[in-house]
C-alpha positions as CSV (number, residue, x, y, z in Angstrom):
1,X,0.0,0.0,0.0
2,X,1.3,3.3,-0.8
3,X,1.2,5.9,1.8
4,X,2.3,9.0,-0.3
5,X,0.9,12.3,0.0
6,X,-0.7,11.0,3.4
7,X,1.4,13.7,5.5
8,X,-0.7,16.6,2.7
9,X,-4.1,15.0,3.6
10,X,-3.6,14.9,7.4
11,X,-2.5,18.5,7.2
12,X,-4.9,19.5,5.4
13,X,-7.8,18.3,7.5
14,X,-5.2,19.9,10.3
15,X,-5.3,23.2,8.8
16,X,-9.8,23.0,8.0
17,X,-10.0,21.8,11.7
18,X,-7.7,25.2,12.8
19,X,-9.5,27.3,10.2
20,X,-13.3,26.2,11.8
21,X,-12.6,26.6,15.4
22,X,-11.2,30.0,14.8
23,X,-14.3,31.1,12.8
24,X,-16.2,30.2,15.6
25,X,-13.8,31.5,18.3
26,X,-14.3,34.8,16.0
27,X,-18.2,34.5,15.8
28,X,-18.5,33.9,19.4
29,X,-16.1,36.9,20.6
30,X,-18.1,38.9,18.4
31,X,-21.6,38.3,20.1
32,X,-19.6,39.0,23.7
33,X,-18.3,42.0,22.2
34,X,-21.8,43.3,20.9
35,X,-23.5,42.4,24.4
36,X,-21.3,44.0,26.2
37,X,-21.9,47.4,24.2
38,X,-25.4,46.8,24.4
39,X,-25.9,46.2,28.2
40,X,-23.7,49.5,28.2
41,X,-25.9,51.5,26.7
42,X,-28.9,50.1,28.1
43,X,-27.5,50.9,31.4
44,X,-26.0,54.3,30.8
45,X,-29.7,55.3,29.1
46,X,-31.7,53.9,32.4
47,X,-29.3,56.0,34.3
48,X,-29.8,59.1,32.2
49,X,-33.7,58.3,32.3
50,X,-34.0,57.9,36.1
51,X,-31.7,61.4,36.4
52,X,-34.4,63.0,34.1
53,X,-37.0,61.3,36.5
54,X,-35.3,62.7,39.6
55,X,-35.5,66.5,38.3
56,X,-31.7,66.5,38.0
57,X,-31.8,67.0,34.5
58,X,-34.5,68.5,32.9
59,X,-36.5,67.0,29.9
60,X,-38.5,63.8,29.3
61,X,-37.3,60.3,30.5
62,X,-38.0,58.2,28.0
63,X,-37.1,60.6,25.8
64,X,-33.3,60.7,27.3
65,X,-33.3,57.1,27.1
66,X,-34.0,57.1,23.4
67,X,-31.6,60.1,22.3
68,X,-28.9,58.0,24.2
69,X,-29.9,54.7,23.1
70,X,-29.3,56.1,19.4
71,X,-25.9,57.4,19.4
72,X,-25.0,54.2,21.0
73,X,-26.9,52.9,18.0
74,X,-29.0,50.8,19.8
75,X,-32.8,50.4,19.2
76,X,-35.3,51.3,22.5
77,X,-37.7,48.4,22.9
78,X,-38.8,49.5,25.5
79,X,-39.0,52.6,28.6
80,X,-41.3,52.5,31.1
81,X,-42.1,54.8,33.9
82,X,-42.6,53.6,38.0
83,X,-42.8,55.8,40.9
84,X,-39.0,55.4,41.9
85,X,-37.2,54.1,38.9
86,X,-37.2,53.7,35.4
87,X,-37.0,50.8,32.9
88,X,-35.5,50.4,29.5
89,X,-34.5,47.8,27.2
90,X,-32.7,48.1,24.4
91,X,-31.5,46.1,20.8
92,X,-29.3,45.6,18.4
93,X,-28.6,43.3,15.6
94,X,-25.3,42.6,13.9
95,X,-24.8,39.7,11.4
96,X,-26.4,36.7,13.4
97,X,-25.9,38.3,16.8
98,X,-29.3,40.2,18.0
99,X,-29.1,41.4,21.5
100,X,-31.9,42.2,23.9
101,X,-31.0,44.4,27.5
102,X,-32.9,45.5,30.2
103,X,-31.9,48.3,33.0
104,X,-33.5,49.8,35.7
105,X,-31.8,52.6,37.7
106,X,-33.5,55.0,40.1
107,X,-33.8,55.8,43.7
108,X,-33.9,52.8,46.0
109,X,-34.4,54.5,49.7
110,X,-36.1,57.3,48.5
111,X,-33.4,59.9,47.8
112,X,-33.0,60.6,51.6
113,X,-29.8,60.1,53.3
């Protein structure tokens, strides 16, 4: 039996093998990358929110949430409006990665110290 070009073949499968798990080392850093901007903004534009709700900036909650949401370029899903804090949740959408985050932030003793 002749075993000649053997060595080619086995690195070849080698070199697939090496090219797959890097594609999905890649693909996979990617969607950790994109939820870790998202949660980001999410967060920053409940905390911008709730500072609108407080009175320490003046404007519209929801509408703070929003404006920040978009130059993060993240889509508002949602805002919502409680007594003491507010909600938002946020998405984006890149290539096959589509992330959804939530934040609250307000005021949790009242604002009292």
């Amino acid at each position: 039996m002749n075993q000649r070009g053997s060595a080619t073949v086995a690195l070849a499968g080698a070199a697939f093998a090496v090219v797959i798990l890097g594609s999905v080392a890649l693909g996979v850093g990617t969607g950790v990358i994109l939820r870790h901007q998202v949660e980001s903004a999410v967060d920053s534009a409940a905390l911008g929110a709730a500072d609108v709700s407080r009175g320490v900036i003046a404007g519209e909650p929801c509408s703070m949430a929003r404006e920040l949401l978009h130059k993060a370029g993240v889509e508002m899903v949602l805002c919502k409006e409680f007594e003491d804090s507010v909600v938002v949740q946020g998405r984006r959408t890149s290539g096959l990665h589509s992330v959804i985050a939530t934040a609250r932030a307000g005021v949790v003793d009242g604002g009292e110290k």
